[in-house]
Residue, then its C-alpha position, 0 to 999 in steps of 0.5 A: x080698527x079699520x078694515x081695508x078690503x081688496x079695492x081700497x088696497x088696490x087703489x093705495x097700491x099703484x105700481x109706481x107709487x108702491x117701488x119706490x116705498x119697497x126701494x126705502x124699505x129696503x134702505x131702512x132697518x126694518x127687521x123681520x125674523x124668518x118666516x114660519x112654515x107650517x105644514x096643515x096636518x103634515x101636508x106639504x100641498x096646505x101650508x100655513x105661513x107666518x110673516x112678521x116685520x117691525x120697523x122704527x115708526x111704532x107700528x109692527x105688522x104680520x100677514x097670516x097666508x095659506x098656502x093650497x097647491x091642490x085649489x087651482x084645479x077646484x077653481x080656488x086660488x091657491x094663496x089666501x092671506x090677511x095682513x093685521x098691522x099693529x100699534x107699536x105703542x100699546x099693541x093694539x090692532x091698528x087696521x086689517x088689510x086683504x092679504x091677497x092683493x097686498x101680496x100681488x102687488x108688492x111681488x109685482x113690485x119688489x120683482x120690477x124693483x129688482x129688474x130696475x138694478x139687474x134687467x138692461x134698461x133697452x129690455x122690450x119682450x116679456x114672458x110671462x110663465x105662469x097665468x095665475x093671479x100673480x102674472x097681470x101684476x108681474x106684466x104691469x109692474x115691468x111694463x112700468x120700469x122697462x119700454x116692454x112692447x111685446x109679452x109672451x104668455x105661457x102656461x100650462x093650458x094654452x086656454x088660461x094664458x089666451x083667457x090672460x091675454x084677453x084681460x090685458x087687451x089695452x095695457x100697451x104692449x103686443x101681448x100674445x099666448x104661446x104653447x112653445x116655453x122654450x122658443x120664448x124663452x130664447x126669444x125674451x129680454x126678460x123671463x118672469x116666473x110665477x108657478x108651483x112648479x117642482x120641477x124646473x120649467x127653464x133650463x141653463x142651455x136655452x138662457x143668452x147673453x144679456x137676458x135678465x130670469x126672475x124666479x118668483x113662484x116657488x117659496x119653499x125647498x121642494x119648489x123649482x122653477x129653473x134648473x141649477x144650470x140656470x143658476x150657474x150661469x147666471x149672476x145670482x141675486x135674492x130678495x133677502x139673502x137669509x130667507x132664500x138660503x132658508x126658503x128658495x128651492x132653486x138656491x138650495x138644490x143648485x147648492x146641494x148639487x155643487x153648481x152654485x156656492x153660497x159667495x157666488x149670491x152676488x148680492x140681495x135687494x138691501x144692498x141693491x137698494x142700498x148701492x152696496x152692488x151695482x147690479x148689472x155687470x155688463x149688457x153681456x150679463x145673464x142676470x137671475x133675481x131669486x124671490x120668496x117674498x119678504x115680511x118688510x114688503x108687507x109692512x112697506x105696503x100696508x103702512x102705504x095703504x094706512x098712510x092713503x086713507x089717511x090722504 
């Protein structure tokens, strides 16, 4: 069994290298039962997830994750995950991979994967809601698939997102931190989400023609990041239909409140992938990509990681 720790699965991971694995995963038939949830002790703040995934090439994986909403104010990051990958011949443990940089960089990925389909190709300003460790990944992963030259940071301390901007001095674009979420939400192509908000943060009304919002931090029914008008707005699109119909609070609450239907999901990134959808409809579109994470990214990633090492 090898163990591969954070800066082997960094090293194997690079963006581009890394959507296009996700693209033929999502192509492929690999299966994944939904993910279990597990409230520790009956405390929706600590959560225990269960991620399993099989695929046609003998080898089966399952990442481990827990989730802390209360460890970010203690100075801890709030997801900690492993990945075990299996031998799909005789079940033995084949490797064991860091979860938490495998997670970041596959929802990086799977996110510009995403924006590659529904964000229009001439998409130059970035905001980034959120500065947790999620949010360099989202900035580089769509700094790669579209000519962003500007980035806004938000967050809720105005020190963290300044704290993110000086981490990412060098990659490319003009990249700033600002206290005002509305105004740079108007003012973006592309709006990424990467909180443990359980409130809305984006509203319906401020979104435009032509913009594209994804939704990636919130992964359980009491989480939002926008409101249901966002969603009515917006052409709808998910990771994978069945786990956002379970998982994603945006999905659930604009259902229950009538303002979204479930026919009105226009598609998810298997049928993206796949050419079943097109996409984007026009340049005039409001496009909404809904993610809670899916176990085929991480079984895409991991074989990816095994696959280097073996290079």
């Amino acid at each position: 069994m090898k163990y591969f720790d954070q800066a082997a699965v960094a090293a194997a991971l690079p963006p581009g290298k890394l959507i296009e694995a996700l693209r033929e995963a999502f192509r492929s038939d690999t299966q994944a039962p939904p993910r279990a949830h597990h409230a520790l002790n009956g405390s929706e703040a600590r959560t225990l997830l269960l991620m399993p995934a099989w695929d046609s090439s003998h080898r089966f994986g399952v990442k481990l994750v827990s989730v802390f909403a209360d460890n970010p104010a203690r100075g801890l990051p709030a997801v900690n995950a492993c990945y075990v990958l299996f031998d799909g011949e005789d079940g033995s443990v084949c490797a064991v991979l860091d979860g938490n940089e495998l997670t970041l960089r596959r929802t990086g990925a799977a996110s510009a994967l995403a924006s590659g389909y529904l964000s229009r190709p001439d998409s130059s300003k970035l905001l980034m809601v959120g500065c947790g460790a999620l949010a360099p990944h989202l900035i580089r992963s769509h700094c790669y698939i579209r000519p962003i030259d500007s980035v806004r940071i938000w967050g809720r301390s105005i020190d963290r997102a300044r704290d993110l901007v000086h981490d990412l001095a060098g990659l490319g674009p003009r990249i700033e931190a600002t206290d005002d979420l509305r105004s740079a939400a108007q003012w973006a192509d592309i709006i990424s989400c990467a909180t443990l908000a359980t409130e809305p943060l984006i509203q319906g009304d401020w979104l435009h023609a032509g913009q594209h919002l994804e939704l990636v931090g919130s992964f359980k029914a009491g989480m939002r990041e926008a409101d249901a008008a966002a969603l009515q707005r917006s052409d709808v699109f998910v990771d994978m239909r069945a786990s956002a119909m379970a998982d994603a609070g945006e999905i659930l609450h604009a259902l229950n409140a009538g303002s979204l239907l479930p026919a009105d999901i226009r598609g998810d990134l298997r049928d993206l992938a796949r050419g079943k959808h097109a996409g984007r409809g026009s340049a005039q579109s409001i496009t909404l990509f809904k993610s809670v994470g899916h176990a085929l990214e991480d079984l895409a990633a991991a074989q990816l990681v095994v696959a280097h090492a073996r290079r």
